[in-house]
C-alpha positions, 0 to 999 in steps of 0.5 A: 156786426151783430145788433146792439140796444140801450134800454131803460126799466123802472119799477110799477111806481116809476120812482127807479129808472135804470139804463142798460145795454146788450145785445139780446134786448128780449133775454136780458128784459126776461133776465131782470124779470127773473132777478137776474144780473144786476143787482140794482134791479133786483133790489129796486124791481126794476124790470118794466121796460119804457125804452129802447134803442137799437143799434146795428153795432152793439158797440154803439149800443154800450157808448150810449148807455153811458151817454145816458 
């Protein structure tokens, strides 16, 4: 089962916090720094990451992004 991880990105101010999911942690961080995806990081430039975890199910991954 491939790799899965939950992350959270804020903006240079700190005052947005977002909660994702995916299974290319490095692609998907790159992704919101190019203002790619979603859109609620593009609006907020939401693109520093704090935090993450990983998970050897990616499935497990996306459980806890709701979690959160």
């Amino acid at each position: 089962m491939p790799k899965g991880y939950t992350y959270i990105l804020s903006n240079k101010n700190k005052t947005v916090l977002y909660v994702g999911a995916t299974r290319d942690l490095i692609k998907r961080v790159e992704d919101h720094k190019s203002k790619v995806g979603a859109l609620f990081t593009k609006k907020y430039n939401a693109s520093i990451l704090l935090y993450y975890e990983q998970f050897e199910d990616y499935r497990d991954a996306f459980r806890r992004e709701k979690q959160l």
